[in-house]
N, C-alpha and C positions, 0 to 999 in steps of 0.2 A: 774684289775691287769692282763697284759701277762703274762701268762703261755707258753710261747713258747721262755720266754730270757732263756739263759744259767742259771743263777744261779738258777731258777726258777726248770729249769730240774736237774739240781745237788742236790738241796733240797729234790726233791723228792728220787729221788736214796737214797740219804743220809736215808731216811726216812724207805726206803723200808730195805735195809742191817740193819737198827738198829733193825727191826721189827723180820728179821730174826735170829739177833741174840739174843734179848730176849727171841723169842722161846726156841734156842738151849740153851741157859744155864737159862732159868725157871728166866729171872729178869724182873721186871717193867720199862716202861720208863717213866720220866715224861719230857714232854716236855712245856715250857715257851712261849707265844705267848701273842703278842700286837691285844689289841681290838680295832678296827678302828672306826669313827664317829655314826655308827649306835649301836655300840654296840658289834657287831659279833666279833668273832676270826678269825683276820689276817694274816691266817694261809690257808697251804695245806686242801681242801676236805681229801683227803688219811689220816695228820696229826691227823684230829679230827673225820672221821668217825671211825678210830679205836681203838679209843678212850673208855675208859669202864667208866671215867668222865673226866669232861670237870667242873673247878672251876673259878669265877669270884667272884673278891675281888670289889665290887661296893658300891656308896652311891645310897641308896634307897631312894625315895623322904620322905616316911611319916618314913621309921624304919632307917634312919642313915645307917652307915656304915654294909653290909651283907656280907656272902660269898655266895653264891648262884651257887647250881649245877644246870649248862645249860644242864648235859647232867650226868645221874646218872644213870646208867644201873641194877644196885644192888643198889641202897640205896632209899629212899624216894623220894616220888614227890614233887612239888611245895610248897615248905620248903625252907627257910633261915635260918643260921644261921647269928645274930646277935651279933657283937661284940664292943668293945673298943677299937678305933685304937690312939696311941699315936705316934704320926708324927715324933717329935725330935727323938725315940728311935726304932720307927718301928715296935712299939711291938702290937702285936692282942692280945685280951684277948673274950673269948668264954663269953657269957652274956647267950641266951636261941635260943631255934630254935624255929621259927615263920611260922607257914601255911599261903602262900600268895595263891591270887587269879590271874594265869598270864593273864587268858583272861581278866578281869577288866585292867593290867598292859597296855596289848598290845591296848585296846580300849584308854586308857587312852595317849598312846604315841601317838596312830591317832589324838586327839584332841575328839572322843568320850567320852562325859560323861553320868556317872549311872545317872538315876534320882529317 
């Protein structure tokens, strides 16, 4: 992605004055971003390193439907939660949280298998 087109540079502005203003009146921001073919958030460095989590609503190969925090500063590590997602209606439903193994994950996205 250019980082150097205008809207690109206005994003970030946009990014930096919302930052500043959560400070000044004590709110949270949450910000919505598309994950692009590998997976990642298609989003500013600046958007997600300041980030205190970072949630991804994914299908997991062997647990189905998870939300899984990429990036959990205060809560748990390599945890899922596993849900019920009903498509027609949108609706999530909490089932149980699951301890995953990410380095088995990421071996496994290489084409690395456990033996």
């Amino acid at each position: 992605m250019n980082r150097n087109i205008q809207e690109w540079k206005a994003l970030q502005q946009a990014i930096i004055r919302l930052e500043d203003l959560a400070k000044e009146l004590n709110f949270c921001i949450i910000v919505l971003a598309q994950l692009n073919r590998d997976g990642e958030i298609s989003a500013s460095h600046r958007a997600t390193f300041s980030a205190h989590t970072v949630l991804n609503f994914r299908d997991h190969p062997t647990l189905g439907p998870v939300i899984d925090a990429k990036k959990n500063r205060h809560g748990k590590k390599d945890s899922v939660v596993t849900v019920d997602y009903t498509e027609i209606s949108a609706r999530i439903t909490e089932k149980q949280q699951v301890k995953i193994d990410r380095k088995a994950e990421q071996r496994n996205k290489a084409g690395v298998r456990d033996i």
